[in-house]
C-alpha positions as CSV (number, residue, x, y, z in Angstrom):
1,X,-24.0,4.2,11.3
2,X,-22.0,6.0,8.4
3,X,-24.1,6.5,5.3
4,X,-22.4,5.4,2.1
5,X,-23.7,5.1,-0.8
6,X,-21.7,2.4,-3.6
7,X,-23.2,4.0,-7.2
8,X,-21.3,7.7,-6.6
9,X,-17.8,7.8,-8.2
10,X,-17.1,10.4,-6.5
11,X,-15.5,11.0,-3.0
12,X,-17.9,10.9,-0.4
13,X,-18.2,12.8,3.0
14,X,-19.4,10.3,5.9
15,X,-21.0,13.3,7.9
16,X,-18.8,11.7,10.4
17,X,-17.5,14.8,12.7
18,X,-14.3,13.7,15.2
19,X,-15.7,17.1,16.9
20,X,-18.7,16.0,17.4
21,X,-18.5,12.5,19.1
22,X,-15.1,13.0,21.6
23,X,-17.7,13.3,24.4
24,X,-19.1,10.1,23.5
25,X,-16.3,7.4,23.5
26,X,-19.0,4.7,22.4
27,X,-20.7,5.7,19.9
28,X,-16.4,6.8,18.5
29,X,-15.7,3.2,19.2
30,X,-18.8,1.8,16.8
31,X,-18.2,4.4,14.0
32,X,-14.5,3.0,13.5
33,X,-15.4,-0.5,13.6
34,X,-18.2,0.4,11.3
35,X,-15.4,2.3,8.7
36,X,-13.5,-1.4,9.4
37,X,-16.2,-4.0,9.0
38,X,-16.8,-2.1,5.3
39,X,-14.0,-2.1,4.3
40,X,-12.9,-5.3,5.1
41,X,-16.0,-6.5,2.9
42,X,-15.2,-3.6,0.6
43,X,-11.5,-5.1,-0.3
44,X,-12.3,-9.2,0.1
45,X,-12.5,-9.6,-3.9
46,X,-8.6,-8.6,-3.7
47,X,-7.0,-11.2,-2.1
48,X,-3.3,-9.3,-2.9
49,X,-4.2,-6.8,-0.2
50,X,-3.3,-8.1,3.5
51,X,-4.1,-6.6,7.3
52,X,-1.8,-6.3,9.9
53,X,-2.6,-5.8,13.7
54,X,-1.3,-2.1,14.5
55,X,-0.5,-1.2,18.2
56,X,-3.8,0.8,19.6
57,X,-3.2,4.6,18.7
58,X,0.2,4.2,17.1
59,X,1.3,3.5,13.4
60,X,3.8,0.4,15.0
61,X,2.5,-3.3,13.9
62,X,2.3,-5.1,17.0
63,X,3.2,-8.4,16.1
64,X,7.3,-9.5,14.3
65,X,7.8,-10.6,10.7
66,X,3.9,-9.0,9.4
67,X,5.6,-8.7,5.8
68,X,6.3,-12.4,4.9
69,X,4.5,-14.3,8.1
70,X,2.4,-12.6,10.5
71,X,0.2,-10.9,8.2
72,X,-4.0,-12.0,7.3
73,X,-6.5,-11.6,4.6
74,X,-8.5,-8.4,5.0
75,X,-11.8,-10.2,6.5
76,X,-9.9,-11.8,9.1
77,X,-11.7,-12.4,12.3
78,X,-8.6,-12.2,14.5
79,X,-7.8,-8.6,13.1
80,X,-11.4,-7.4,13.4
81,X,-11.2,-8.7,16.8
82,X,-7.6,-6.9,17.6
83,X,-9.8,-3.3,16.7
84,X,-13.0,-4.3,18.7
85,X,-10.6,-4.6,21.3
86,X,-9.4,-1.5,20.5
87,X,-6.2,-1.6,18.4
88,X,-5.4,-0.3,15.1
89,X,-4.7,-2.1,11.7
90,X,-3.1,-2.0,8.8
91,X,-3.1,-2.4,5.0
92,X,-0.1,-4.2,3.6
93,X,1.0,-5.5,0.0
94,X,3.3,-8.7,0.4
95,X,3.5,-9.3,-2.9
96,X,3.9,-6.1,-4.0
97,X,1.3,-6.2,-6.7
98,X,-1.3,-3.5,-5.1
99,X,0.4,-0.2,-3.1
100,X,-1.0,2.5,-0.5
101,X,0.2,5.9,-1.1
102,X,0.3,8.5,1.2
103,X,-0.9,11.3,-0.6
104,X,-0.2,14.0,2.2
105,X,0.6,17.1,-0.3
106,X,-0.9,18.6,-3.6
107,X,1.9,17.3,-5.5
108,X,1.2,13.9,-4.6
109,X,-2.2,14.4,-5.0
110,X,-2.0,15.7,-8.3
111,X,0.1,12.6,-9.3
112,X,-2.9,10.4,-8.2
113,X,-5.8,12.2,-9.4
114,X,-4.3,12.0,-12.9
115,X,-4.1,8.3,-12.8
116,X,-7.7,8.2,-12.2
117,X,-10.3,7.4,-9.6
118,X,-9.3,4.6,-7.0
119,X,-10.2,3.2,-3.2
120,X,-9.1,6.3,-1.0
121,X,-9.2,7.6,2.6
122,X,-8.5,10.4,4.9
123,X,-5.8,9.7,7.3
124,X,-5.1,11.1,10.6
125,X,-4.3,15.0,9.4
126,X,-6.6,17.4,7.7
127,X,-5.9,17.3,3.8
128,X,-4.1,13.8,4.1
129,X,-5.4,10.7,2.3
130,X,-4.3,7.1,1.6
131,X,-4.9,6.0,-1.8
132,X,-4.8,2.2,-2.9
133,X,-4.2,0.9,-6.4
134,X,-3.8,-3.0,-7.9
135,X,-0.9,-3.2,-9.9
136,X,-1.1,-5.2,-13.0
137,X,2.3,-6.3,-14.4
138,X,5.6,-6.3,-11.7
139,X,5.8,-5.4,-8.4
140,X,6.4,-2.2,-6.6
141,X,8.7,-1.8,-3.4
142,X,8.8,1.0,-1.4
143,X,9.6,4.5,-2.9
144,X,10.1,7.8,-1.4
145,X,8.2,10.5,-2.2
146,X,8.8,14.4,-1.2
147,X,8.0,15.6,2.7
148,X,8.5,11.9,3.7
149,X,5.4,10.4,2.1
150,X,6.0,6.8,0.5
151,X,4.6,4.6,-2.2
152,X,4.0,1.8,0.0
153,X,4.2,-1.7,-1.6
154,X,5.6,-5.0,-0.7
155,X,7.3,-4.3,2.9
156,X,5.3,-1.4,3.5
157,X,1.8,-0.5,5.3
158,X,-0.5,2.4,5.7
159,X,-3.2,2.2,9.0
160,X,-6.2,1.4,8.1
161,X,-9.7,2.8,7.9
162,X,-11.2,2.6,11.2
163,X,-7.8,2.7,12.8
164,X,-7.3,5.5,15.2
165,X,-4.3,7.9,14.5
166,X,-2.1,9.5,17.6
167,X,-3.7,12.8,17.7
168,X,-7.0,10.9,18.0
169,X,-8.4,11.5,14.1
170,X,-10.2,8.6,12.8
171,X,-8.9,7.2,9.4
172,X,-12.4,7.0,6.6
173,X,-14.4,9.3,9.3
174,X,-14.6,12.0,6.6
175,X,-13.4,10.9,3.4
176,X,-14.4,7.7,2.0
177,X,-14.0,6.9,-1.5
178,X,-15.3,3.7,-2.0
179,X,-14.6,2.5,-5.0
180,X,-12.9,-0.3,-6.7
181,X,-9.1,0.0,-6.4
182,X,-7.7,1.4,-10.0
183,X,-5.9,-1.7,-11.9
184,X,-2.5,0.4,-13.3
185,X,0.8,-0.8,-14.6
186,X,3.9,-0.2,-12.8
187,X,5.7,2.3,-15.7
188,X,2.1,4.4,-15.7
189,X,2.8,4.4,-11.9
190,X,6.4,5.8,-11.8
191,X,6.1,8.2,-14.6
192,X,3.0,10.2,-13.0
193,X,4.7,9.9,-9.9
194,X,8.1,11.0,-11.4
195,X,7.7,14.8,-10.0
196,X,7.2,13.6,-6.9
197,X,9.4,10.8,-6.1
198,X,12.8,11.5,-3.7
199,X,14.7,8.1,-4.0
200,X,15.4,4.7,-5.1
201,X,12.6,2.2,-5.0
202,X,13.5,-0.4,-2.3
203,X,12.0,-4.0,-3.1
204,X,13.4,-7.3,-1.3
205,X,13.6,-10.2,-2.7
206,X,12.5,-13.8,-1.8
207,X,15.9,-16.1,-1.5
208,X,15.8,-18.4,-4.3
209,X,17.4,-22.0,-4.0
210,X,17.3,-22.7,-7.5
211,X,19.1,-21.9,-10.4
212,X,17.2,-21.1,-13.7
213,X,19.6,-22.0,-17.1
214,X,17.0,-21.6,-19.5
215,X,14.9,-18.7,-20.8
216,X,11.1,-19.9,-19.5
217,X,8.2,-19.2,-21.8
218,X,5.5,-18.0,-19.0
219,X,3.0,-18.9,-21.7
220,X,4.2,-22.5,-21.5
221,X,5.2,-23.6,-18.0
222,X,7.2,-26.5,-18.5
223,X,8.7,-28.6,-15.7
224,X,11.8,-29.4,-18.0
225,X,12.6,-26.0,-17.9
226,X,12.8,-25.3,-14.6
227,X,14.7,-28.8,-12.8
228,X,18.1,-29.8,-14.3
229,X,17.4,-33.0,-15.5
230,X,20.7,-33.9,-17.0
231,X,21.8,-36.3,-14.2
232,X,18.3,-37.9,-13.0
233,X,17.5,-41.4,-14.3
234,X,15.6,-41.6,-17.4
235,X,12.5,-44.1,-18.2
236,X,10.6,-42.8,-21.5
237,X,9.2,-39.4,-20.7
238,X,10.1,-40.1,-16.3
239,X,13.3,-38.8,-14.5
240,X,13.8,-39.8,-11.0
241,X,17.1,-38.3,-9.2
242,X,17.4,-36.2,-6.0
243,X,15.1,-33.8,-4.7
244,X,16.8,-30.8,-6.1
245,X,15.7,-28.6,-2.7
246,X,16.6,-30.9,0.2
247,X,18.2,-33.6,-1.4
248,X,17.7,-37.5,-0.9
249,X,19.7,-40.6,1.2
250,X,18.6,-42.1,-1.7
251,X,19.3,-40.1,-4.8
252,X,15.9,-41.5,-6.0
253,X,12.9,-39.5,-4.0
254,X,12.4,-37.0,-6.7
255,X,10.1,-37.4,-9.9
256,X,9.4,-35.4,-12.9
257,X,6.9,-36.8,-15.3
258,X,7.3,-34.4,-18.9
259,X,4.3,-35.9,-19.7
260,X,1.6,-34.8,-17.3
261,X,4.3,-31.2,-16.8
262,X,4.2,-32.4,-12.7
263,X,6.8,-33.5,-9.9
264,X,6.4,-35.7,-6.8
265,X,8.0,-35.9,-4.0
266,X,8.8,-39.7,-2.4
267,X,10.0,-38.1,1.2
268,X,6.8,-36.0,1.6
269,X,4.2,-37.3,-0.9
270,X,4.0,-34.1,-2.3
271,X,3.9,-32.6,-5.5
272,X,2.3,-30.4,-8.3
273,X,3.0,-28.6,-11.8
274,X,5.2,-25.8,-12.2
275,X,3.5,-22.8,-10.5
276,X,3.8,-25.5,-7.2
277,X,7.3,-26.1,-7.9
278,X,8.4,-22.6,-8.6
279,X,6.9,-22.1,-5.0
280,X,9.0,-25.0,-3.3
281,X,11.9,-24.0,-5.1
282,X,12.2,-20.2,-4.3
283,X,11.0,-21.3,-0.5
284,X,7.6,-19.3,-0.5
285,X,6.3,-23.1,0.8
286,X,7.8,-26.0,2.5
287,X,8.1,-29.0,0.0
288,X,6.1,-30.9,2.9
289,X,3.0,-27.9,2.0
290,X,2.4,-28.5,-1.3
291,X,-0.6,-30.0,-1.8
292,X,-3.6,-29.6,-4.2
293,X,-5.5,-26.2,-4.3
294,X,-2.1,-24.6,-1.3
295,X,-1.4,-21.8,-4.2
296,X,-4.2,-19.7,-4.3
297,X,-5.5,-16.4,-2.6
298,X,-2.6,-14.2,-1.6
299,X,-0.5,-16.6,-1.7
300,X,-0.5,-17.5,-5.5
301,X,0.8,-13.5,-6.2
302,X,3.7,-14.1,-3.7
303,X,4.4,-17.1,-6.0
304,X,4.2,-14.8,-8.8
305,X,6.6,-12.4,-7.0
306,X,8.6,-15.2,-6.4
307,X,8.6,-16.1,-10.5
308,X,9.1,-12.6,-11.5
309,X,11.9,-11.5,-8.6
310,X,14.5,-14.3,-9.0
311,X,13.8,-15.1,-12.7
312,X,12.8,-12.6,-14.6
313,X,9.5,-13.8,-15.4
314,X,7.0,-11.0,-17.0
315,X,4.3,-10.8,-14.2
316,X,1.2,-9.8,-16.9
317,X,2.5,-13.0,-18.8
318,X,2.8,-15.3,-15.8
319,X,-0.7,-14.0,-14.5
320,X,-2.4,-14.4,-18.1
321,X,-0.7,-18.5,-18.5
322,X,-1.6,-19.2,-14.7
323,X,-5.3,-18.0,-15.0
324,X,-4.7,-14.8,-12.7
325,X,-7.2,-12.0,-12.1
């Protein structure tokens, strides 16, 4: 077992020596899923960070499309099965409102430490950390930094503790800095990181399938405001026209009620308030999926994403209206 101990907030040495237990591939195998199991714990009150499965010994995710499909929450069973088995993992940010840095120089690591104390690890070189922080108001792609390091945020992943790099170092075995991950903004971010950074900032972008005419008060989601309503049939505070997404034989199967702020869907039997239809809309979730308590989790910050990416909406806003953490 690797001591830790939750009350320093400092960085803490495991006593875990690679050196020292090569010769004894078991006990190696139980310290790494030991580093895993803790931090998968560690991380479950931050549903914004996601695991990936990682090829055994290699930095390569093992299975297609881990940013938008293929990717789990951090307690996941199936991924702590993929590393009992032996494999690696990996720590990804689909919404791009938390990042992993790798802070593999003393520039970069001088860019961190002056942001303040945050989740950390040793990677698989000596001097070498991952560093993971929440971000509180837009999202962060991936950005360059000098000697090929990366801010790694939405489309981007570092290995994980526990995971096993390809010159046989274990990831957390001697640095472990658990702590809470720091909670920054994304203009504190870039300007500490300014020194450092080599590049533009890549950040995709959900497709969107509607079109937003009016400026949207995140404070006051209104339904009004995001369907065009100027052709639907009106009774009192009701429109009924097509579904705006993927139409009707009818051009009747589509309800907005400005009264309760919701929408229903005749086809499906679906519906919701705005936060449900700015996910159907920008095609985070089927129409069909939208169902009472679907956005929550991760999945309500890559509706967020979704808000902020093809309409401008201020994420600190959006999360404060929408009852974010």
């Amino acid at each position: 077992m690797i001591n830790r101990n939750r009350e320093r907030h400092q960085p803490i040495n495991s006593g875990y020596s690679n050196t020292n237990n090569t010769s004894n591939n078991i006990n190696l195998s139980i310290d790494r899923i030991e580093i895993a199991k803790e931090t998968m714990n560690f991380l479950m009150p931050f549903p914004r960070i996601h695991a990936i499965l990682v090829k055994p010994n290699e930095k390569i995710p093992l299975e297609p499309d881990w940013q938008h499909k293929n990717n789990y929450p951090v307690t996941s069973t199936y991924v702590l099965n993929h590393l009992i088995s032996g494999g690696n993992w990996g720590l990804i940010h689909p919404a791009g409102m938390s990042v992993g840095i790798d802070d593999d120089n003393s520039h970069i690591r001088k860019a961190v430490l002056s942001l303040g104390n945050t989740f950390s690890y040793n990677t698989g070189k000596p001097g070498h950390y991952c560093d993971i922080f929440i971000i509180k108001d837009e999202p962060v792609g991936n950005i360059p930094l000098i000697d090929g390091a990366y801010i790694r945020g939405k489309g981007g992943q570092n290995l994980g503790p526990g995971s096993i790099h390809p010159n046989g170092n274990i990831y957390g075995s001697t640095y472990f800095n658990l702590v809470p991950p720091l909670k920054i903004k994304k203009s504190e971010l870039l300007e500490k990181f300014a020194p450092v950074i080599n590049g533009k900032e890549k950040l995709g972008k959900n497709g969107s399938k509607a079109e937003y005419k009016k400026p949207i008060n995140p404070e006051s989601l209104e339904m009004k405001d995001l369907v065009d309503l100027s052709n639907f049939k009106q009774n009192g505070q009701k429109f009924q026209g097509p579904h705006p997404i993927h139409g009707s034989s009818t051009g009747s199967n589509f309800l907005v009620d400005l009264d309760l702020n919701s929408w229903h869907c005749f086809r499906h039997g679906t519906g919701g308030g705005p936060l449900q239809w700015i996910a159907v809309s920008t095609g985070v979730i089927g129409c069909e999926e939208s169902i009472p308590g679907k956005i929550q989790g991760e999945l309500f910050w890559k509706v967020i994403a979704a808000a902020h990416n093809n309409f401008g909406l201020s994420y600190e806003k959006l999360v404060e209206a929408l009852g974010g953490e």
